[in-house]
VOGU-3710 file (C-alpha; in Angstrom, 3 decimals, decimal comma):
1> xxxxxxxxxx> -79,815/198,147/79,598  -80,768/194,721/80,848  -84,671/195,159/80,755  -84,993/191,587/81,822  -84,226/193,321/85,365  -86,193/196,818/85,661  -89,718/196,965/87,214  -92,607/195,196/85,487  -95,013/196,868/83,234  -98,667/196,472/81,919
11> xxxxxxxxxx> -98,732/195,536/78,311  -99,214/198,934/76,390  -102,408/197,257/74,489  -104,133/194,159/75,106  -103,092/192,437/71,833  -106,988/191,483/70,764  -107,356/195,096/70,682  -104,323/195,623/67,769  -105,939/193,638/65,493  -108,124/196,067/62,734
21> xxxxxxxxxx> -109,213/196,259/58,994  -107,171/199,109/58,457  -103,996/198,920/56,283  -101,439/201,210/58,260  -99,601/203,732/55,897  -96,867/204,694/58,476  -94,791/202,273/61,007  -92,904/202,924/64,122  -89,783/200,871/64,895  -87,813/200,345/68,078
31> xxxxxxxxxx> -84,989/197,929/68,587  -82,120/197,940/70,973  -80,520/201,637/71,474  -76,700/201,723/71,458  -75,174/203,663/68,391  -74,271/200,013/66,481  -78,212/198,862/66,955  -79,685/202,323/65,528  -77,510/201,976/62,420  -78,087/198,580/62,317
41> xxxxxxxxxx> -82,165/199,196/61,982  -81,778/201,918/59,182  -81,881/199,496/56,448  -84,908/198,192/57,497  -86,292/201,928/57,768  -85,348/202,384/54,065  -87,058/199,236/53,732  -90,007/200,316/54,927  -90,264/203,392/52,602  -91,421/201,267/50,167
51> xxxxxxxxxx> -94,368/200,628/51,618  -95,079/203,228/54,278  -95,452/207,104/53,817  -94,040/207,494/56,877  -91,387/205,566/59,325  -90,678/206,948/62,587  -87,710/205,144/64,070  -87,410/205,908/68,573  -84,016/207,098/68,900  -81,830/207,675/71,770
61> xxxxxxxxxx> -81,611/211,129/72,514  -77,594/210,771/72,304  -77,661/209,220/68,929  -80,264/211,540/67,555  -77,449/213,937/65,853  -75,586/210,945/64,238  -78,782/209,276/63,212  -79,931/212,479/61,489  -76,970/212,428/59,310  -77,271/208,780/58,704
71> xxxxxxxxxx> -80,935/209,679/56,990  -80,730/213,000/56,014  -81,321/211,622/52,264  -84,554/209,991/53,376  -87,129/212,362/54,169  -90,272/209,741/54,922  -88,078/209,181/58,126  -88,372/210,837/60,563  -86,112/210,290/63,549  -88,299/210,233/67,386
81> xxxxxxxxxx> -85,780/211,453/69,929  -85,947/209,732/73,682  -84,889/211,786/76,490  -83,203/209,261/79,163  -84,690/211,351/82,562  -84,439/208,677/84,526  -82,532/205,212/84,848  -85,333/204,009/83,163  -86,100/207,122/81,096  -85,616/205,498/78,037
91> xxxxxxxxxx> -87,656/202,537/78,262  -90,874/204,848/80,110  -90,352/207,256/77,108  -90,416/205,050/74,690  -93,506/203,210/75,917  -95,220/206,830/75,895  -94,700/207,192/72,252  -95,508/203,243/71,268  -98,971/203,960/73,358  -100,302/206,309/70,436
101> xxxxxxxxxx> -98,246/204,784/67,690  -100,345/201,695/67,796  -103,641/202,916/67,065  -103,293/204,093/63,455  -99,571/202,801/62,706  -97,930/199,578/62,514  -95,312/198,923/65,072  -92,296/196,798/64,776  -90,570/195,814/68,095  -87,052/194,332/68,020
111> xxxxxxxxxx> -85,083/192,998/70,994  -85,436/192,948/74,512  -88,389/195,467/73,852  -90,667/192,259/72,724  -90,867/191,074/75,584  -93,501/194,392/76,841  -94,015/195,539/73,414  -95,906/193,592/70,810  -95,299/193,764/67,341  -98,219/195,085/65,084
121> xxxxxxxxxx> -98,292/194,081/61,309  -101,057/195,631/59,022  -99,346/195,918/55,834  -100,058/193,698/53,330  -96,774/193,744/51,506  -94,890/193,139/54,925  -97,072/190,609/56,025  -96,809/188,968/52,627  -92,828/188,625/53,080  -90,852/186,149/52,948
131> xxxxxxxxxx> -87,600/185,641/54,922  -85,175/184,152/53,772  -81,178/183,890/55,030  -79,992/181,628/53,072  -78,008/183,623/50,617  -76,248/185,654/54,020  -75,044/184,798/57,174  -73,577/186,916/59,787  -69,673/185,684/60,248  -66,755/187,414/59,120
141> xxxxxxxxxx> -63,259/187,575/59,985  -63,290/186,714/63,832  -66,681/188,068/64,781  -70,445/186,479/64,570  -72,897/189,210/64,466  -75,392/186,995/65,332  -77,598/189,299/66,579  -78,543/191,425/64,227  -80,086/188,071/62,276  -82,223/188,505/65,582
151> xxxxxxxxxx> -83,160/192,123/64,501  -84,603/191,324/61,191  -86,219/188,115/61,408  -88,107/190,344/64,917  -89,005/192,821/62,083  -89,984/189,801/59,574  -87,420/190,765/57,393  -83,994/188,793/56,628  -80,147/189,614/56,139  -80,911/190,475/52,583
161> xxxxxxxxxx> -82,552/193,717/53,696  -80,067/194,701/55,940  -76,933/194,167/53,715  -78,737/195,211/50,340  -80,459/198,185/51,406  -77,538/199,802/53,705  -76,985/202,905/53,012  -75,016/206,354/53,795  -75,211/208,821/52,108  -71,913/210,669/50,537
171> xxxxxxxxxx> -71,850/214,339/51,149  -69,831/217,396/50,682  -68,096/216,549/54,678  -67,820/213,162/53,849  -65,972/213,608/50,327  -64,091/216,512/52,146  -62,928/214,188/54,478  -61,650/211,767/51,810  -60,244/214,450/49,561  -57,647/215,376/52,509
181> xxxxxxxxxx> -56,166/211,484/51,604  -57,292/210,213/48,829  -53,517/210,900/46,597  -52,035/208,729/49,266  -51,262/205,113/47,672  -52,471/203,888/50,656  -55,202/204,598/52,691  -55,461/202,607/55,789  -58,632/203,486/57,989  -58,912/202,123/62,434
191> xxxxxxxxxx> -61,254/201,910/64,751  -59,128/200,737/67,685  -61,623/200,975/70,829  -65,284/199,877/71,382  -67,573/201,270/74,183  -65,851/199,038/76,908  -62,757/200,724/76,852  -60,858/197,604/75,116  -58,377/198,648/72,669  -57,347/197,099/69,520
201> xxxxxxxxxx> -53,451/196,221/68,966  -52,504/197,886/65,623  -48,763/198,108/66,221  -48,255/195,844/63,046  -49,771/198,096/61,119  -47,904/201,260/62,372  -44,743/199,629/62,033  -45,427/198,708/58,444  -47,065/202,308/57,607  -45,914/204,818/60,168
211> xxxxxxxxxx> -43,099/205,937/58,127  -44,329/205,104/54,844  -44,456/208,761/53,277  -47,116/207,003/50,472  -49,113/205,445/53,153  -51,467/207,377/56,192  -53,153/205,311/59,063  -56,691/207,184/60,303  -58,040/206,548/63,752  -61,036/207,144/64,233
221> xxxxxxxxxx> -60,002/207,571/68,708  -56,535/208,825/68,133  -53,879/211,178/66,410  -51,615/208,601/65,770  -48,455/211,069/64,274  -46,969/213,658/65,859  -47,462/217,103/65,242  -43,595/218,360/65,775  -42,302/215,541/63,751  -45,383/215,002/61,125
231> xxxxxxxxxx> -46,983/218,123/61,046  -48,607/217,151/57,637  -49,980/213,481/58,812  -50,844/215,154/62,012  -53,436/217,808/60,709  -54,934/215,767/58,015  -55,663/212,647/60,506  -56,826/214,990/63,328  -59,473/215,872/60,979  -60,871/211,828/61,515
241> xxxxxxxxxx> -60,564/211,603/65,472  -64,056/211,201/66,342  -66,008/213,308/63,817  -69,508/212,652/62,735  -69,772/208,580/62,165  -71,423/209,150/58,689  -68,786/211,726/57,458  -66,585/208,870/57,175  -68,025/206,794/54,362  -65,972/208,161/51,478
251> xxxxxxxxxx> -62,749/207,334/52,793  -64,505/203,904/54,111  -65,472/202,902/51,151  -62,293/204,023/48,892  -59,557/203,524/51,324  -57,006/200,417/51,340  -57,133/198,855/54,567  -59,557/198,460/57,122  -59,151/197,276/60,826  -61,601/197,648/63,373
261> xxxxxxxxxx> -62,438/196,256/66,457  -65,801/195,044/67,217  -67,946/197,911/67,783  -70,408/200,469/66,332  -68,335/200,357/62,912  -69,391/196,685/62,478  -72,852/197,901/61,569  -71,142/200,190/58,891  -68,544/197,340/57,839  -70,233/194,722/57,524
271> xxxxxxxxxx> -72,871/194,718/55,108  -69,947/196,624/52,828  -67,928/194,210/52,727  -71,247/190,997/52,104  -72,216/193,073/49,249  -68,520/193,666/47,673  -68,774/197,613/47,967  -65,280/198,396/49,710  -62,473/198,746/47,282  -59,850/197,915/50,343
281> xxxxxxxxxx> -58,093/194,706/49,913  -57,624/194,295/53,485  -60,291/194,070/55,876  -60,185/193,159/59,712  -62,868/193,016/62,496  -61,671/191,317/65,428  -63,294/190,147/68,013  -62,833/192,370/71,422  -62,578/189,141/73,127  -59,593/188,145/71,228
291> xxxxxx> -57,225/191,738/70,889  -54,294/190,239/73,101  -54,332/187,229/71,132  -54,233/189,057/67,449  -51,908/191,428/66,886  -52,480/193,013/63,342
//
């Protein structure tokens, strides 16, 4: 949503009011609320739990599922579901919970949502921060992520937080989903399509693997075998076309080959691969802009 453009709004609290003696003991945080963003932020919510009881993070109500499994290890979060009512349910919604957040919590705004929503810092330890980038940046392969350097320095936090403290948690789904591959030799894990409908070419890769009876190629959007001709392939794979986001980090983590396209699984990917925890010796994000001119 392009808040830049909606209706204009009185600031929730006048900011000489958010000023008080009081050391908060829980947070709120609220950042941009596609699927990619909401993963994005949970490293800074583990963050947090270092130095809050509590951390409420606002949560689009379509997300709320996946962002549940995401946490489920972390019980001091505690994941605030907006219902989207109205075009601009989820911006009036969220507002409505920031209004009582701010008078015994500490609120962190990220994003667009600055620009109505102040940022409230009572915490010593958080206040006492320091950022600092320079041991991470943002590039890899064909994409800049830049963004999400936005994020945490909106937070005052850095890349280090977001990279270091990612986490998903492995579970009995998750190692299920792994154990249905994991005797292959090799694994090769896609994410072919982002939000806008652009597809990632992977016909390299299928040629190279399709018929490789050591080999299996996961999509994430698609059955890519057959189920006359590869009834095997076909039922095992089938089991990775759109499931739960945060059942896949097993086979993420263990399998061969990655390629992706620029999407929600960059928030996954990414701080992975900066912090050396993917065994796969291949890894590709490319750049939706660029599919028709990189053929993997």
């Amino acid at each position: 949503m392009n808040y830049s453009k909606r209706r204009d709004f009185e600031p929730i609290l006048n900011m000489n009011h958010l000023a008080n003696n009081t050391e908060s003991r829980q947070a709120y945080y609220i950042s941009h609320n596609g699927l990619g963003d909401l993963i994005i932020s949970t490293s800074a919510l583990r963050f947090f739990t270092k130095y809050y009881n509590r951390v409420f993070l606002i949560c689009k109500n379509i997300h709320y599922a996946q962002l549940q499994l995401i946490l489920q290890d972390e019980p001091r979060i505690t994941i605030v579901s907006v219902v989207m009512d109205s075009p601009f349910g989820e911006f009036d919604n969220s507002i409505t919970v920031l209004r009582d957040a701010y008078v015994n919590s500490d609120v962190f705004c990220c994003g667009h949502l600055r620009k109505v929503n102040p940022t409230k810092i009572t915490n010593k330890s958080i206040l006492s921060y320091n950022p600092n980038n320079l041991s991470y940046n943002t590039e890899f392969d064909t994409v800049d992520a830049s963004f999400i350097n936005k994020f945490y320095t909106d937070a005052h936090l850095d890349l280090r937080i977001y990279y270091e403290y990612f986490s998903i948690p492995s579970t009995p789904q998750s190692r299920e989903l792994y154990d249905l591959v994991k005797d292959y030799k090799r694994v090769i894990f896609t994410q072919t399509k982002c939000s806008s409908n652009i597809k990632l070419n992977i016909d390299g890769v299928k040629l190279k693997y399709m018929n490789d009876d050591d080999a299996i190629i996961l999509c994430n959007d698609e059955n890519l075998y057959d189920k006359t001709t590869n009834p095997t392939k076909y039922e095992k794979s089938q089991r990775f076309v759109k499931n739960n986001i945060a059942w896949y980090i097993d086979t993420i983590l263990n399998c061969n080959e990655i390629y992706t396209i620029d999407s929600c699984f960059i928030a996954i990917v990414l701080p992975l691969v900066k912090t050396n925890r993917l065994k796969a010796d291949v890894v590709r994000i490319i750049k939706r802009e660029l599919v028709n001119e990189i053929l993997l």
